[in-house]
C-alpha positions as CSV (number, residue, x, y, z in Angstrom):
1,X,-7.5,14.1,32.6
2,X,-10.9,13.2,32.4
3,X,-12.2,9.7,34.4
4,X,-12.4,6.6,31.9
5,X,-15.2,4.8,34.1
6,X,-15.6,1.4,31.6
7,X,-13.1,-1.6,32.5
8,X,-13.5,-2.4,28.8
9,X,-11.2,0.7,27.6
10,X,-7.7,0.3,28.1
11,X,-4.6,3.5,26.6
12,X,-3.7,1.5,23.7
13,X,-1.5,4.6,21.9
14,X,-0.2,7.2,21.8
15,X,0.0,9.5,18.2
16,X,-0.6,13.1,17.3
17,X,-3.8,12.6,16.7
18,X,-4.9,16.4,15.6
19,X,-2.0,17.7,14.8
20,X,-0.6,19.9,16.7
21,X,3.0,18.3,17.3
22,X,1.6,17.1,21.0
23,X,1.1,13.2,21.6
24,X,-2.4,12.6,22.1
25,X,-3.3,9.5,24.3
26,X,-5.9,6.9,22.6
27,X,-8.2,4.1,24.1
28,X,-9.9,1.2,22.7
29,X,-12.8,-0.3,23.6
30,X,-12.3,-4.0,23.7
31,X,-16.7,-4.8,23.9
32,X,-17.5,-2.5,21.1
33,X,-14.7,-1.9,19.2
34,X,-15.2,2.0,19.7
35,X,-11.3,4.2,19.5
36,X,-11.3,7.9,21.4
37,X,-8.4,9.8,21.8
38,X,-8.1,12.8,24.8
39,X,-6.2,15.6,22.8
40,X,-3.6,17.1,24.5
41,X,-1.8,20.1,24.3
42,X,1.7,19.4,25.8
43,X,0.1,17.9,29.6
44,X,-2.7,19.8,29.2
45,X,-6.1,18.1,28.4
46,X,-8.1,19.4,25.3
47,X,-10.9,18.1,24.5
48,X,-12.4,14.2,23.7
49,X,-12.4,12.9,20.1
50,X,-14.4,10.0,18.6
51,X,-12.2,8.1,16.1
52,X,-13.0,5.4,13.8
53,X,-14.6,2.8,15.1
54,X,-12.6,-0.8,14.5
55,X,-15.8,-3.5,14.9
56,X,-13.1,-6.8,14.9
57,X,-13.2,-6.8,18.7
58,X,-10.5,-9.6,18.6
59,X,-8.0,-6.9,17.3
60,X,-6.2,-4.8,20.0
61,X,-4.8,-1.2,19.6
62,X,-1.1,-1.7,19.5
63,X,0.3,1.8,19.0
64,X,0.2,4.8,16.9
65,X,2.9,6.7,14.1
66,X,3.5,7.4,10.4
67,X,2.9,4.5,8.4
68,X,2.6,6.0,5.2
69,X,4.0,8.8,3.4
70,X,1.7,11.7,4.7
71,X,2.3,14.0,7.7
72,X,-0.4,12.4,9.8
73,X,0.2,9.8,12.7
74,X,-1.8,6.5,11.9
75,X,-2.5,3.4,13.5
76,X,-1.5,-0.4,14.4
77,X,-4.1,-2.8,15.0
78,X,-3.6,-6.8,15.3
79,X,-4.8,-9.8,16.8
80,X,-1.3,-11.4,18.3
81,X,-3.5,-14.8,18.3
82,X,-3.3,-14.9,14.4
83,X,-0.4,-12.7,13.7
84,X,-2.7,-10.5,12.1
85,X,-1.8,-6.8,11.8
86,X,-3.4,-3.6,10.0
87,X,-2.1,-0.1,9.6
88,X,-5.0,2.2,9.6
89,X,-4.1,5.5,8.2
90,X,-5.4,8.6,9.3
91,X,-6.2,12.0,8.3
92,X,-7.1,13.3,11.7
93,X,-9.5,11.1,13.8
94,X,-10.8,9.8,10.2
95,X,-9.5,6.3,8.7
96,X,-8.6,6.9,4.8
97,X,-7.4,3.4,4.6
98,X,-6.2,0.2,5.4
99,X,-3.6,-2.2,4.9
100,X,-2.3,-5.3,5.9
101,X,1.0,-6.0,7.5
102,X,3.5,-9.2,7.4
């Protein structure tokens, strides 16, 4: 896998991200807010892929799957501080919406 040089990105997921039935491992940028995912096939590294950017820096990527009713793998943010929590839903590295949780 490629080098992730900044201390500010941490692996916060891990969700098909492209979809080809292989678990794609995600990072989130805690200073900018900026989400990237490495694509995998099976082991195998891919390629990098800019995802939506989430600019609340005070929420933390907490995981990846299907939240909604479509066959694409979306995402959990939240701020444990508040108890606030989002599903982002995907299509692909795209956010077609949002919605709150709890």
């Amino acid at each position: 896998l490629p080098t992730v040089a900044d201390p500010n990105q941490y692996i916060g997921a891990a969700a098909d991200i492209d979809g080809n039935g292989s678990l794609d491992i995600l990072f989130r940028n805690n200073a900018t807010g900026a989400n990237t995912a490495f694509l995998l096939n099976g082991a195998n590294f891919r390629s990098t892929q800019v995802l939506t950017a989430n600019p609340n820096t005070s929420q933390i990527l907490l995981g990846g799957g299907k939240f909604n009713a479509d066959a694409h793998d979306d995402l959990l943010f939240g701020s444990p501080d508040t108890r606030q929590y989002q599903a982002w839903f995907l299509n692909g590295p795209n956010r077609i919406g949002v919605s709150p949780i709890g």
